[in-house]
Backbone as a printed PyTorch tensor [residue, N CA C, xyz], in Angstrom:
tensor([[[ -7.0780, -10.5770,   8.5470],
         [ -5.8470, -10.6740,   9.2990],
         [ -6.1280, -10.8300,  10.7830]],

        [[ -6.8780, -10.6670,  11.5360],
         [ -7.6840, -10.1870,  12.4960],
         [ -7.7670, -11.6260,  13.2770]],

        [[ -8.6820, -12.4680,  12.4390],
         [ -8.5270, -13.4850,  12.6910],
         [ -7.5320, -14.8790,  12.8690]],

        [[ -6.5350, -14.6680,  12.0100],
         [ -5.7180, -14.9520,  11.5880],
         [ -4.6780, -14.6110,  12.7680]],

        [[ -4.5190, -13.4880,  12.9990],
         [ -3.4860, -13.4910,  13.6600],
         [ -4.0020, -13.9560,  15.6850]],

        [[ -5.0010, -13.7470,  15.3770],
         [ -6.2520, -13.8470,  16.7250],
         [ -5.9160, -15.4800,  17.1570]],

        [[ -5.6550, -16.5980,  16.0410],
         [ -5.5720, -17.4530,  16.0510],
         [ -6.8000, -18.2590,  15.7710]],

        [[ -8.0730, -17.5780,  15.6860],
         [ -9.6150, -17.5660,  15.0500],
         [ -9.9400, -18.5160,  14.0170]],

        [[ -8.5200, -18.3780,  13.0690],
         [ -8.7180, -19.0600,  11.8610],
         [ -7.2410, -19.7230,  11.5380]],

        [[ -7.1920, -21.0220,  11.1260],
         [ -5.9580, -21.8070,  10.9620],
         [ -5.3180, -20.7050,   9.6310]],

        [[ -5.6740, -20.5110,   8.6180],
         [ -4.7470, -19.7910,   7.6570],
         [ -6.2290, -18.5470,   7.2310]],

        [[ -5.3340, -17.7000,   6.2510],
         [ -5.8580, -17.0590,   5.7270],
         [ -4.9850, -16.1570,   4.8510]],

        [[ -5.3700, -15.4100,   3.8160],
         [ -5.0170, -14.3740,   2.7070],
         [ -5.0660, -13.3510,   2.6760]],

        [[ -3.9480, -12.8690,   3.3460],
         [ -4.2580, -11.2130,   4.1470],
         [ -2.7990, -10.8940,   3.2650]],

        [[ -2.6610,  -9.4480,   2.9620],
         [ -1.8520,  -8.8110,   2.5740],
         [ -0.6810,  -8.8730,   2.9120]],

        [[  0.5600,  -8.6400,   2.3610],
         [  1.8040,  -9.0460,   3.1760],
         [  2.2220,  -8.0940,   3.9770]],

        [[  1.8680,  -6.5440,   3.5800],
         [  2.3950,  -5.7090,   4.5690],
         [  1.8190,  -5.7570,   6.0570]],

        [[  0.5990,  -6.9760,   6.1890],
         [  0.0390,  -6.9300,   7.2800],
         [  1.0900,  -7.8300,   8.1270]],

        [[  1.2700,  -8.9220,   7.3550],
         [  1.6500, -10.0580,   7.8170],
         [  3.6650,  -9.4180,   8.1610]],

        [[  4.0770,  -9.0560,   7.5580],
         [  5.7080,  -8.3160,   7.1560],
         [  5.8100,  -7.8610,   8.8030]],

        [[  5.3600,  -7.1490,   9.7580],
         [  5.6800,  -6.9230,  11.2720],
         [  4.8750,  -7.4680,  12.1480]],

        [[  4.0680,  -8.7620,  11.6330],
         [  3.5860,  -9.1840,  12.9480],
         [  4.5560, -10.4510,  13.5100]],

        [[  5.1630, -10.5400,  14.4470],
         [  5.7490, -11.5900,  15.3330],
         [  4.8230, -12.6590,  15.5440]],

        [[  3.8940, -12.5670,  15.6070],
         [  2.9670, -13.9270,  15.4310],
         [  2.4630, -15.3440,  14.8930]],

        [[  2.9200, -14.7500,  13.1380],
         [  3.2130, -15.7040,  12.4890],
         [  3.4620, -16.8040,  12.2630]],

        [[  2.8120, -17.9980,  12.2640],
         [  3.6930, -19.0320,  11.7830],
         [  4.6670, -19.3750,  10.8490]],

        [[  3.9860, -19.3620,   9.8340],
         [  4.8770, -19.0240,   8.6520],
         [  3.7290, -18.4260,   7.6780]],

        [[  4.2530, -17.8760,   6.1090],
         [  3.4700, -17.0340,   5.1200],
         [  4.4070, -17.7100,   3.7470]],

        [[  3.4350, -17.5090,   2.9640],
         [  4.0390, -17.7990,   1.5780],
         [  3.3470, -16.8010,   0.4940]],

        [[  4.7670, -16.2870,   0.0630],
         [  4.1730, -14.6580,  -0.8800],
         [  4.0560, -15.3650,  -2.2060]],

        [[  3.2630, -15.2190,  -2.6950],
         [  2.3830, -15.5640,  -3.7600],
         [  3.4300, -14.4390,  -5.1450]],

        [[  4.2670, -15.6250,  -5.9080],
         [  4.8250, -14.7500,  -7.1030],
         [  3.9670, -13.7950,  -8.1160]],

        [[  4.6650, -12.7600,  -7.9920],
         [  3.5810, -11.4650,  -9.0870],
         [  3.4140, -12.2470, -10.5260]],

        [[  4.2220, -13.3950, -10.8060],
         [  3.4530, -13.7530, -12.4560],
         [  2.0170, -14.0200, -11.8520]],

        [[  2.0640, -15.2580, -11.2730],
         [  0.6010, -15.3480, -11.2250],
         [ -0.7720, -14.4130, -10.7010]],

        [[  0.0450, -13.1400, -10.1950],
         [ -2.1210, -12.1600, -10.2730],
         [ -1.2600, -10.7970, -11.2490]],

        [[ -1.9690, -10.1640, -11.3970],
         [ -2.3410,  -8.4700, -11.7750],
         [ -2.2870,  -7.6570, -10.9170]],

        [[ -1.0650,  -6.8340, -10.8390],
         [ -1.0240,  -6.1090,  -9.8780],
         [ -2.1920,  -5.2960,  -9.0370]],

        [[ -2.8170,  -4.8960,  -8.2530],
         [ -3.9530,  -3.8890,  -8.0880],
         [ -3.3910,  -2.8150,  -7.8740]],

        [[ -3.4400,  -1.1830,  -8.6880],
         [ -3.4560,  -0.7530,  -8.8450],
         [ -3.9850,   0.5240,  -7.7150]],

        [[ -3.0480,   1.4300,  -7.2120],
         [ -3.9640,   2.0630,  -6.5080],
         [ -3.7600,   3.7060,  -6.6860]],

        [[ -4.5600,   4.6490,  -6.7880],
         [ -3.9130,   5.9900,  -7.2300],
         [ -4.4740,   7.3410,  -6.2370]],

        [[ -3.8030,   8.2920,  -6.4150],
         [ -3.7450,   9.5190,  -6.2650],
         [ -4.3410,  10.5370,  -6.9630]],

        [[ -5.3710,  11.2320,  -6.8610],
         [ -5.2890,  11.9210,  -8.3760],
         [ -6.1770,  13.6480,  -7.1980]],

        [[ -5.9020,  14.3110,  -7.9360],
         [ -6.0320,  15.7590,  -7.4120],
         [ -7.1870,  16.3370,  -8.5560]],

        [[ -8.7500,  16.0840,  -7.5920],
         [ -9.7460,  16.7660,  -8.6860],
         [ -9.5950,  17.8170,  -8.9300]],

        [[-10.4300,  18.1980, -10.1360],
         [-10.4180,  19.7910, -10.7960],
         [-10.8840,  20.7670,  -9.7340]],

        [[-11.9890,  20.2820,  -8.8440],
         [-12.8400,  21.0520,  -7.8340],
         [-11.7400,  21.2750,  -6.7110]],

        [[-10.9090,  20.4290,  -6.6160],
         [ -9.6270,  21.0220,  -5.2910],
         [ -8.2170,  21.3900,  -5.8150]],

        [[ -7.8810,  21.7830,  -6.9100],
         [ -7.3030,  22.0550,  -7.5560],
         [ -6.6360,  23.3940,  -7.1100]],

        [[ -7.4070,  24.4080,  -6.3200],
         [ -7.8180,  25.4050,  -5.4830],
         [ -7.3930,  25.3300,  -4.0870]],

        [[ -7.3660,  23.9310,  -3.5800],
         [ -7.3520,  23.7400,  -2.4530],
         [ -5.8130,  23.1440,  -2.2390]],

        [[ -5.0160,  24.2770,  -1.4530],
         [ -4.2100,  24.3030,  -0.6950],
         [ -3.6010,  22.6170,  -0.1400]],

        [[ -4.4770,  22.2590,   1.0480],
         [ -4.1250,  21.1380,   1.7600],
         [ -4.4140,  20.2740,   0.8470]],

        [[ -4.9930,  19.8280,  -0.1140],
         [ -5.0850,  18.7920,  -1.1250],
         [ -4.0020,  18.8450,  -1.8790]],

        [[ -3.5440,  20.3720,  -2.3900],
         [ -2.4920,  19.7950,  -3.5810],
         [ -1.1060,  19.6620,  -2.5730]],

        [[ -0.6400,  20.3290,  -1.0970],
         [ -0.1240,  19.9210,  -0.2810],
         [ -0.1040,  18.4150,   0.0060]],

        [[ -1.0630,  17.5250,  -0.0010],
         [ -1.5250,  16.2070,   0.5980],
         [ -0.8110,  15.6050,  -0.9160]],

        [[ -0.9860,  15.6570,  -1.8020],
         [ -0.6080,  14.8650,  -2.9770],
         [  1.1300,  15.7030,  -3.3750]],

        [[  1.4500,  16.3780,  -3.1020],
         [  2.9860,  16.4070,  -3.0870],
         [  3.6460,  15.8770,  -2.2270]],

        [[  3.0330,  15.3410,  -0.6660],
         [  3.4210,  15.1250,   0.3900],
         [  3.2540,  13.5240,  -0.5760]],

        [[  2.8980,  12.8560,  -0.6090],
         [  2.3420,  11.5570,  -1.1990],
         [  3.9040,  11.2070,  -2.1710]],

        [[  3.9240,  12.1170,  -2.8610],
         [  5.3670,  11.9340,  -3.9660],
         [  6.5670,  12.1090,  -3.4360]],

        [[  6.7800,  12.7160,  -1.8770],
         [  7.8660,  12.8130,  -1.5100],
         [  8.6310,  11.8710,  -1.1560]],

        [[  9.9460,  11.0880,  -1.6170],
         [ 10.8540,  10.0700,  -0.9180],
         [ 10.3760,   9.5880,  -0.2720]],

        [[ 10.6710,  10.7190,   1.2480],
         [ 10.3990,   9.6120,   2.3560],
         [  9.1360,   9.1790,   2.7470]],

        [[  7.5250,   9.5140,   2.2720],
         [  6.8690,   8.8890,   1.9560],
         [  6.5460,   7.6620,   1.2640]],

        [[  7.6620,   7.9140,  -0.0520],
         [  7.3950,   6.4180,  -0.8780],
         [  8.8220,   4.8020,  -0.2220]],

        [[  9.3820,   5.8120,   0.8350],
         [ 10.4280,   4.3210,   1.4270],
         [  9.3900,   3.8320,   2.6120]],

        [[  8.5240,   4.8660,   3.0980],
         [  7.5660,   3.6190,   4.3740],
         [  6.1580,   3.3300,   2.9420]],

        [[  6.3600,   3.4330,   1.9610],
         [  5.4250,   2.5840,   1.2950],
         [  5.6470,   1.1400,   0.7460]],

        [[  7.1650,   1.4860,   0.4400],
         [  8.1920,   0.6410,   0.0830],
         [  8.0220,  -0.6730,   1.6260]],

        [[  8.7460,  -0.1180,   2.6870],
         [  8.9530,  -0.8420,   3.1070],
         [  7.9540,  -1.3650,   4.0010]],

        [[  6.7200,  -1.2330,   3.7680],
         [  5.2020,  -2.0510,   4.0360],
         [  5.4750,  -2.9440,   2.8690]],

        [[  6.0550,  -3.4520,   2.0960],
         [  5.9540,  -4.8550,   0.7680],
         [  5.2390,  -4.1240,  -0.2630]],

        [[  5.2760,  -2.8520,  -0.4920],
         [  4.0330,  -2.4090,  -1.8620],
         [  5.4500,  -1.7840,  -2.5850]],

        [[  5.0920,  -1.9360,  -3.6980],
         [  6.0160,  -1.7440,  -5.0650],
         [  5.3370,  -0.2610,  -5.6500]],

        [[  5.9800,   0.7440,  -5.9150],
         [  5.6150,   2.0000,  -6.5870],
         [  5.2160,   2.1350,  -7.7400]],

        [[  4.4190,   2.5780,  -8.6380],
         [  4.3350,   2.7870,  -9.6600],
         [  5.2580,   4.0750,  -9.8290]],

        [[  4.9630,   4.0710, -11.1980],
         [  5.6870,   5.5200, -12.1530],
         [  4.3410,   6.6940, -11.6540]],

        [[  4.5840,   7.7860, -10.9700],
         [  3.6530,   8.6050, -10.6250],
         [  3.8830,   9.8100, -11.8660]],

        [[  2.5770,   9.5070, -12.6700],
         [  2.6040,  10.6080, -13.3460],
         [  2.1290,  11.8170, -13.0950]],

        [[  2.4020,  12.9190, -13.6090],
         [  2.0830,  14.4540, -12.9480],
         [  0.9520,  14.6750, -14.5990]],

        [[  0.1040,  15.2910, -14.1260],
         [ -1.1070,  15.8020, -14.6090],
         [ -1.3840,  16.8310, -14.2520]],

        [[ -1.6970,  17.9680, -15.3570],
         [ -1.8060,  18.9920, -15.6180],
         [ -3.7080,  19.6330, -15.2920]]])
């Protein structure tokens, strides 16, 4: 993006939430979800911090609303967050 927005490089394939607040832009074309596989990205709270306070704090903070509307509104789509025991 770096470049890209630097003007470094005529185009490039940078993420949309990068591209979504920069004024710089020329133009962007979002690539329809049929054609890739979503990537997948997760949360998960090891057994070893399980114990630990600011970790299981840090991953409830993660599930809260208004956490998931500025995830939202960077262009990333939520999964179903499952809770694990």
């Amino acid at each position: 993006f770096q470049f890209v927005a630097g003007g470094n490089a005529e185009a490039g394939f940078v993420a949309y939430s990068q591209v979504k607040e920069s004024h710089n832009v020329g133009s962007c074309w979002i690539v329809p979800q049929e054609m890739y596989s979503p990537l997948e990205q997760q949360a998960v709270l090891l057994q070893r911090a399980r114990d630990n306070p600011a970790a299981r704090d840090l991953l409830s903070f993660l599930k809260t609303r208004g956490v998931q509307k500025i995830i939202e509104g960077h262009g990333y789509q939520l999964p179903q967050i499952a809770a694990r025991n």
